[in-house]
N, C-alpha and C positions, 0 to 999 in steps of 0.2 A: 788125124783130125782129133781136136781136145773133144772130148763126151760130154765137160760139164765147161760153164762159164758163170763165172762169180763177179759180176761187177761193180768192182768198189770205189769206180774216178772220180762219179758225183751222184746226188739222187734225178740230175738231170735226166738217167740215163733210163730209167722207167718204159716200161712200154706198157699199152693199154690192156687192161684186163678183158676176157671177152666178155664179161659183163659191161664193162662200160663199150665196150665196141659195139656190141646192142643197143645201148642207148643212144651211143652217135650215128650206130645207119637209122634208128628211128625217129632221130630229131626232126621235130617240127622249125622251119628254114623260114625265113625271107632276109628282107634287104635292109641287112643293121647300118647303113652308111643313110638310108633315109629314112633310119629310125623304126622300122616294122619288125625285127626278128624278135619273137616270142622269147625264146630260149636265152638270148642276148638281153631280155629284160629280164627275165625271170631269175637268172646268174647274176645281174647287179644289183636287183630289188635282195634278193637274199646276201650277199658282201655285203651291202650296205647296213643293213640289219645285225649281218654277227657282228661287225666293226663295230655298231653303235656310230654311222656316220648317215648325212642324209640322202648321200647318192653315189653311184658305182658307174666305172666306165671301163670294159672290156678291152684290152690293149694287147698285142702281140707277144711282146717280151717283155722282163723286168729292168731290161737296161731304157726302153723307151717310156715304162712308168715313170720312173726314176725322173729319164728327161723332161718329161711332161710336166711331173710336178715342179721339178726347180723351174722352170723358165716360168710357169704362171703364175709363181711365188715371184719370181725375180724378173716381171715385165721389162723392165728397162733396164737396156744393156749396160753392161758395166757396174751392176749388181754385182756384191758379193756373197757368197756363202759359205759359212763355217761347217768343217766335217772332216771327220776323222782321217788321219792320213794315212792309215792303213784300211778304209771301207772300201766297198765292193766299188761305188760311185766313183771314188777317188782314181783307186788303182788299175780298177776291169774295165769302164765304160766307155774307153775309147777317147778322152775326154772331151765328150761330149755335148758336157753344159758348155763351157770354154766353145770349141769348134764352131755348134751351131748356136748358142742361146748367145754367145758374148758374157757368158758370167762367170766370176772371179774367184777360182776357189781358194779360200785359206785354210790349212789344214792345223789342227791341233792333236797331240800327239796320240795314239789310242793305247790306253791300258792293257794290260797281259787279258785282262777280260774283256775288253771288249769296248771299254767306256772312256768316257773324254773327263779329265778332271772339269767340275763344274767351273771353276775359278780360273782355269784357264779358258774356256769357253768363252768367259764374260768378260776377260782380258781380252780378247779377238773381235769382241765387238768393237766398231768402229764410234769412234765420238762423233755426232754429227753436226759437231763445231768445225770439224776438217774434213767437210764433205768439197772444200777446194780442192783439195788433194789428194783424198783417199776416196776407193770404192765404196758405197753405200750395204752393210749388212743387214740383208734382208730377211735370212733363211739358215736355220740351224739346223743339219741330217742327223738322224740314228740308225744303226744300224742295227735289228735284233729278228734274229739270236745273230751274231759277228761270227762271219764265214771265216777273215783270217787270223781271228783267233782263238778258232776250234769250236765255231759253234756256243760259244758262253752269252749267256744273255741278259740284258738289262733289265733289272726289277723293274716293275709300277711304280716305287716308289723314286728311283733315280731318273726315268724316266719325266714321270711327274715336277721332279726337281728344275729338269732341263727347260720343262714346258712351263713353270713359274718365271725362269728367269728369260725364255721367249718371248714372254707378254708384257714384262719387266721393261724388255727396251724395244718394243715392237715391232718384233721381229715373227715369223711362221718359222713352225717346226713340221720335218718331214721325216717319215720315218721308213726307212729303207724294210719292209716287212716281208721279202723272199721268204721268210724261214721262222715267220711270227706265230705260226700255229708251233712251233716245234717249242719255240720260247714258251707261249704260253701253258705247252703240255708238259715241261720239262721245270715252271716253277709253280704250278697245280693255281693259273687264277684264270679266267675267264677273258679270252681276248680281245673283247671292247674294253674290259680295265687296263689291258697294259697299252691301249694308244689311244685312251682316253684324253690324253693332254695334246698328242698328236691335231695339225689342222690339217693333214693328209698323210696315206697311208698308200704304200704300194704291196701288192700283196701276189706272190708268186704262185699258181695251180699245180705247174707243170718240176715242180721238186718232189720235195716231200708228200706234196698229196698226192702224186704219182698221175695229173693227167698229161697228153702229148703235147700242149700246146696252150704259153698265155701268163698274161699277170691282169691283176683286177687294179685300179687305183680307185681306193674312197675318199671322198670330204664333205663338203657342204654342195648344195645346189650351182651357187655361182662357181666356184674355184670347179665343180667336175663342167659344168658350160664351157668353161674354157675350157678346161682338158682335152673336151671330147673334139674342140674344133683346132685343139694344136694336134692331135692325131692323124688331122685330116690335111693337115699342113704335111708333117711325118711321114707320109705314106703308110698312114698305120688302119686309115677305114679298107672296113673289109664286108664283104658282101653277106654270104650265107655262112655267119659264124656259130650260127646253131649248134651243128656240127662239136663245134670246138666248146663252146659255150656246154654241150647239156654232158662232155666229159668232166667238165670242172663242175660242175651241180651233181654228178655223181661221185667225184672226187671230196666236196665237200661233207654229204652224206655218208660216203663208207669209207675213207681212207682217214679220217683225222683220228679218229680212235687210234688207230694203229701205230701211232707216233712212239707211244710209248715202247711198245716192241721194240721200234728202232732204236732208240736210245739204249735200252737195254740191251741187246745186243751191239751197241757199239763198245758200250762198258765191257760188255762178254770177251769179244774180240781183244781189247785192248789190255784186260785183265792176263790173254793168256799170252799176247805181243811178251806183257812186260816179264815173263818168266823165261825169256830168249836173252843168253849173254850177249852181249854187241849191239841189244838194243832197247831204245829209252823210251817209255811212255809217262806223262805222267796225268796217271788215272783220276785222282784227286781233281783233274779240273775238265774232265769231260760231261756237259751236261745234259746234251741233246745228240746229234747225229752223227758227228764230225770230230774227226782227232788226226792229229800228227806225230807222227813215230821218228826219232832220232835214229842214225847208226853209227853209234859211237865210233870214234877215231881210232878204236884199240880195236875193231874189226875189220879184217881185210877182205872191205866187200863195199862195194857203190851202188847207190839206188839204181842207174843203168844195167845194173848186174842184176840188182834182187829183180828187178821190176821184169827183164827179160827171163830170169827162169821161171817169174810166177807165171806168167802170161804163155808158156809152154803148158802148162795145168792150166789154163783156162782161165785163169785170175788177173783182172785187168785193175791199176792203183795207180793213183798220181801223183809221182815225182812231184818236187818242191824243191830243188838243187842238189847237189852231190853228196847229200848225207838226212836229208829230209823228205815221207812219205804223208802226202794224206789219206785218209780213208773216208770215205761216205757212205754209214750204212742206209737204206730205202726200204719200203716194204714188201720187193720182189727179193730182200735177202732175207733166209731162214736162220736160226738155228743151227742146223746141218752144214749151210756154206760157212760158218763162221767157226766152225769144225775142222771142217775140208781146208778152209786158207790157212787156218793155225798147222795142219799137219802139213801142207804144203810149204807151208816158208819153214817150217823146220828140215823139209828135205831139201829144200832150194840155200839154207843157209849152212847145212849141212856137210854139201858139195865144196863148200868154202876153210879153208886151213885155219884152225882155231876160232872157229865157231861151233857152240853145241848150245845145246837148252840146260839149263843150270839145272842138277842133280840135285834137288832138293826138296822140301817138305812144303806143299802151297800155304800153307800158314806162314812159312818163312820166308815167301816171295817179295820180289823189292819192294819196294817205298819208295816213288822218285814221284 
């Protein structure tokens, strides 16, 4: 039996602290479907507040935030919307908007960082001279901080950019915000500025703020009206969410500090990935919680192979195809595990013929 477990597949993977476990058996309960749970107002009165938006609506997951806002953005089927074709929306959510809303995604290409060229964006918009023929663009996504690409995230100020050229052709911007406290902790501004330009915001608890369950989505009074009654469409009202509701008000209060810790131990980790021959990080553009390690092709070894010997030590990581790892560091990782994994994939790649750790001087470590 492994003695220690280090798990780095997502920050999904969080379990509740017994402080917040106290605060969920002591939640004050009633029935948030007709509007009475304490806890379930006090959780969207307070989002609504950091956002800078005028109202919040408690949701299960961030795939269903997600959905909620595109379809209320995109009433009438056969809407289209523009977003990046490598986001979470696009590639994770089942397609979703498409399946159940009937809306039209167009995808525009996304940057090594994470970002859509603005001028491409504005070329996707639809003229609505040829609304005989074309879909009608309604709704522009962003996604911050960009899960597949390592977590880098969009300024205020590009962000800002998107949200001029949304009003420009009258259009709603929606901002994919799983992992927006991490953006904002990771470029030092205040996170009602960076989804300021934002006309809704979905915003994830149960990652990075480490609680077990939930996304919050903000906007305006009418746009969460509707929200909250396409959830109930959704199968997403739910009774005594207090519960649920007063681990993400303690997630709010004690785990957003913490962000920065993780960042920096992902930097930590990845700093000492990249002193391992056979394999490739590159450090220079990790900014928040998330990164991806290469195995280069001169090393005789596959992610099925690393990923099975780490996981005999206890150390669980998620494959990305036959030469690509991600990591997600969270705030149930220390210091110490990020230690413990460095020592263990040196023995795990050890075991492997022409693999060692480069003999040399840490001022002289790579550059990639």
């Amino acid at each position: 039996m492994v003695a220690r477990k280090v798990d780095l597949r997502s920050d999904t993977v969080t379990k509740p602290t017994e402080e917040m476990r106290v605060a969920m058996a002591s939640a004050e309960v009633d029935d948030d479907v007709l509007g009475y749970d304490p806890n379930a107002q006090r959780l969207e009165k307070e989002m609504a507040r950091t956002m800078g938006k005028e109202a919040a609506v408690f949701v299960p997951s961030g795939t269903m935030g997600n959905l909620i806002s595109v379809l209320v953005h995109c009433d009438t089927r056969g809407s289209e919307v523009i977003l990046g074709d490598n986001s979470h929306i696009h590639v994770y959510e089942n397609g979703g908007i498409s399946t159940i809303g009937g809306v039209h995604p167009r995808t525009v290409k996304n940057n090594r960082d994470g970002t859509m060229d603005v001028d491409l964006i504005e070329a996707a918009i639809r003229d609505p001279r040829g609304a005989l023929f074309y879909p009608t663009t309604r709704l522009i996504c962003l996604e911050n901080s960009h899960a597949n690409s390592g977590g880098r995230c969009l300024s205020v100020e590009y962000t800002n950019r998107v949200g001029e050229l949304a009003k420009k052709h009258g259009v709603k911007l929606h901002i994919d915000g799983a992992r927006i406290f991490n953006a904002a902790t990771a470029l030092g501004v205040p996170v009602d500025r960076l989804v300021e330009a934002a006309d809704s915001v979905s915003v994830c608890v149960s990652k990075g703020l480490g609680a077990p369950v939930g996304s919050v989505i903000v906007g305006s009074v009418s746009f969460i009206t509707k929200a909250r009654a396409l959830r109930k469409t959704l199968g997403g009202g739910m009774r005594q969410i207090g519960i649920l509701c007063a681990a993400a008000l303690f997630a709010l209060k004690h785990n957003v500090s913490k962000l920065q810790v993780d960042h920096e131990n992902a930097k930590r980790l990845a700093d000492g990935l990249n002193k391992f021959k056979g394999i490739k990080v590159d450090v220079d553009s990790i900014e928040t919680n998330i990164f991806y390690f290469e195995i280069l092709g001169s090393a005789n070894i596959t992610t099925t192979k690393l990923c099975k010997k780490l996981e005999e030590h206890g150390i669980l990581v998620m494959p990305d195809g036959s030469s690509r790892i991600r990591i997600v560091i969270h705030h149930q990782i220390s210091e110490s595990d990020v230690q413990y994994t460095l020592s263990c994939i040196q023995q795990a790649i050890d075991t492997f013929p022409d693999i060692h750790i480069e003999k040399q001087n840490t001022a002289t470590s790579n550059n990639v």
